[in-house]
C-alpha positions in Angstrom: 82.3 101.4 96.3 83.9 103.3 93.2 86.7 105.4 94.2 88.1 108.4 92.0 91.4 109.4 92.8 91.7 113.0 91.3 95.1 112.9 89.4 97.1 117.0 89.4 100.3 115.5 87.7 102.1 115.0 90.7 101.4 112.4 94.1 101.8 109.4 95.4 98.3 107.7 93.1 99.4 104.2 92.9 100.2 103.6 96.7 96.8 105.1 97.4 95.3 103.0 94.4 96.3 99.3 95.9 95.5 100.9 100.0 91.9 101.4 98.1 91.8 98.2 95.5 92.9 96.1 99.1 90.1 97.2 100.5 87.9 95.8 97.6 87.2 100.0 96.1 86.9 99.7 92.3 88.8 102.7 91.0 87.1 105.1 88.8 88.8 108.3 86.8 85.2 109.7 87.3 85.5 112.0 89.9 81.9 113.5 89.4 79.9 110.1 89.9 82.4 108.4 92.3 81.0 107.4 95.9 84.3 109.3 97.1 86.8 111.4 95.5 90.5 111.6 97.0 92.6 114.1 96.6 96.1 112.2 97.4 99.2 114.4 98.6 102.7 114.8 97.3 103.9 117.8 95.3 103.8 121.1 95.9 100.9 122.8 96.4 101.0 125.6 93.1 101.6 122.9 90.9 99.1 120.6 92.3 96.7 123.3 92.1 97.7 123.8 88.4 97.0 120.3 87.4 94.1 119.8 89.4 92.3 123.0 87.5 93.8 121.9 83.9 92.3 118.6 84.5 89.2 119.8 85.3 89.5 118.2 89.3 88.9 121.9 91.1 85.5 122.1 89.8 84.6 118.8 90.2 85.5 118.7 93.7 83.8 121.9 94.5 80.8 120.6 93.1 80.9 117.8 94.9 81.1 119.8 98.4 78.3 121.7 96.9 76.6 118.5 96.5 78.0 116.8 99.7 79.6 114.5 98.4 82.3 112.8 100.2 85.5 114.1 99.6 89.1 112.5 101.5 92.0 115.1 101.1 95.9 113.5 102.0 98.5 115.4 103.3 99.2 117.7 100.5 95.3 117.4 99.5 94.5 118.4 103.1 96.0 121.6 102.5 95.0 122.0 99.5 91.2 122.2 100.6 91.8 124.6 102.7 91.7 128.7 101.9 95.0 129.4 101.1 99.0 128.1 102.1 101.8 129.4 102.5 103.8 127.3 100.3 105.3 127.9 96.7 104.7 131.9 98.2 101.5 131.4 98.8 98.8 130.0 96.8 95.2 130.3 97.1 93.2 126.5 97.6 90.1 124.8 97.0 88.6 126.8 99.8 86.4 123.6 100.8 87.4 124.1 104.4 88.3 127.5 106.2 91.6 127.9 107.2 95.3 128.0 106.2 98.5 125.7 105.7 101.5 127.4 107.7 105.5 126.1 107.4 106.0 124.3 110.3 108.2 126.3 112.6 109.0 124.1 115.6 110.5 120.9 115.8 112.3 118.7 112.8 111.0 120.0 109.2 110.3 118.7 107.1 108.0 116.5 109.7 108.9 112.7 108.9 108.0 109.4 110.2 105.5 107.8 112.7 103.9 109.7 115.0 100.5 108.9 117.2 97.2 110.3 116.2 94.8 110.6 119.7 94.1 107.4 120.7 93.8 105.9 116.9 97.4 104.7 116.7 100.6 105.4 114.8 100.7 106.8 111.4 103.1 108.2 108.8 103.9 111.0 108.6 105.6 113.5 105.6 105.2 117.3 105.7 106.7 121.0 106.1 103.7 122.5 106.4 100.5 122.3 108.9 96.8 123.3 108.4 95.5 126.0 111.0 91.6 125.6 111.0 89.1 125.4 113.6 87.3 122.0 111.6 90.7 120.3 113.1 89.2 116.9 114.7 92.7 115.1 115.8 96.0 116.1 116.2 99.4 114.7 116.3 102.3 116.4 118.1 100.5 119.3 118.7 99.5 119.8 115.1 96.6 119.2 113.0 96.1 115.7 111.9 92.4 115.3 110.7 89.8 118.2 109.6 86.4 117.1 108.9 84.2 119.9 107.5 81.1 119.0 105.5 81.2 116.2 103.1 85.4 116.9 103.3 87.6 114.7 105.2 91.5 115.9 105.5 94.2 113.9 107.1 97.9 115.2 107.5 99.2 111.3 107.9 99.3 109.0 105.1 96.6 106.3 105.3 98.2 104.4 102.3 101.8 103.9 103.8 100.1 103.4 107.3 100.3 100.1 107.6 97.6 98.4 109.8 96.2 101.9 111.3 96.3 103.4 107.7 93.9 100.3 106.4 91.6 100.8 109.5 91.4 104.9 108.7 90.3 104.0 104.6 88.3 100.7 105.3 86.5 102.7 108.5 85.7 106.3 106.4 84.2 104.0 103.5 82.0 101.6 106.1 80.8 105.3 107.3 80.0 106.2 103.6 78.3 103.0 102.5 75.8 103.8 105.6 75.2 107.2 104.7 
């Protein structure tokens, strides 16, 4: 499976690389032709959103929705997906999925460490803000930790710092895709 991980400037790209090249992915910087595009998260969301439209990512991954294509949004590129966030003042997103990031208001922010996801497991967490959207599939602490809307798959958790869940998450979303 090739496996384009769209680069905005900012992010955590090489942890998400090897989680993909461990799983036997060959990585691609074609994010039109890929089987799956990922849109990794770490940054902020205005200058992620900046990068992502001077490198020519935002249309490419709207065309791909368009096309339904398989799209895998982390953290940050959950959020980013969605119609608009709060963060940076607010910033409008890719709009691939309906719905809005908020600043966490309760509990420790910014939200770090492991935390279980339903009945999947324990998974990393890293984030100040949350996604509010009714394609929200699993949640963690009361908050949203997977939206799946489309061809679009967001997760709040890091897959690629995960450990054994985060390897079941990538190698089980890319058995689903080779079926498809």
């Amino acid at each position: 499976m090739n496996v384009a991980i769209c680069e905005y400037g900012a992010g955590n790209l090489r942890s998400v690389a090897v989680a993909f090249e461990r799983l036997g992915a060959r990585l691609t910087d074609d994010v039109e032709s890929a089987d799956l595009a990922v849109l990794p998260g770490v940054g902020s969301a205005r200058a992620a959103m900046t990068g992502l439209r001077v490198r020519g990512h935002e249309e490419a991954l709207r065309k791909r929705f368009d096309d339904e294509r398989p799209i895998l949004g982390i953290c940050l590129g959950l959020q980013l997906a969605l119609d608009w966030t709060e963060e940076d003042g607010g910033v409008a997103g890719l709009a691939l999925v309906p719905g809005n990031a908020e600043r966490i208001k309760e509990g420790r922010v910014p939200r770090m460490g492991w935390a279980e996801v339903g009945d999947s497991g324990p998974f990393y967490f890293a984030h100040s803000y949350a996604a509010k959207t009714a394609a929200a599939t699993a949640w963690s602490e009361g908050l949203v930790a997977e939206v799946r809307h489309g061809s679009f798959v967001g997760v709040q958790f890091h897959p690629e710092k995960s450990g054994v869940t985060g390897a079941r998450f990538l190698a089980e979303e890319m058995r689903c895709l080779s079926l498809a």
